[in-house]
Phi, psi and omega in degrees: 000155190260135178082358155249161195271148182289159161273172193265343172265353173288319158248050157248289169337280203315289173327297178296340109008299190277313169314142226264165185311307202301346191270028181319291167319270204313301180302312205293310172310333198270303211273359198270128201325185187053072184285143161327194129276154175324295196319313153290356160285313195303306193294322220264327176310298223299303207294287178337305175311317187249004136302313160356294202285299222281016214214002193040036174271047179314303201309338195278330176267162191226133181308340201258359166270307180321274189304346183281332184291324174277318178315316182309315198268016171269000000 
């Protein structure tokens, strides 16, 4: 409804949702009972992202998910 506030698990779902196949593991541990807050999701997306890189899965990221992740957490 417009002009009401998302619930906090409603943004956590749609974002996690949205992640390209490979965050399979990660969504299914995030979505699993006790679901996070928005707040506690975002860093853990952040963190998931840079074990990737640090794991030498560059090639898995596309630039255009890197900016949409900052737009987003901005």
């Amino acid at each position: 409804v417009i002009g009401e506030p998302v619930n906090d698990h409603t943004k956590v779902f749609l974002p996690l949702n949205g992640l390209r196949p490979e965050y399979e593991y990660f969504i299914t541990s995030m979505l699993k009972p006790l679901i996070p807050s928005y707040k506690e999701v975002v860093p853990l997306v952040q963190s998931h992202e840079t074990m990737k890189l640090l794991n030498g899965h560059e090639e898995d990221i596309q630039h255009q998910s890197v900016f949409y992740t900052k737009i987003w957490i901005q």
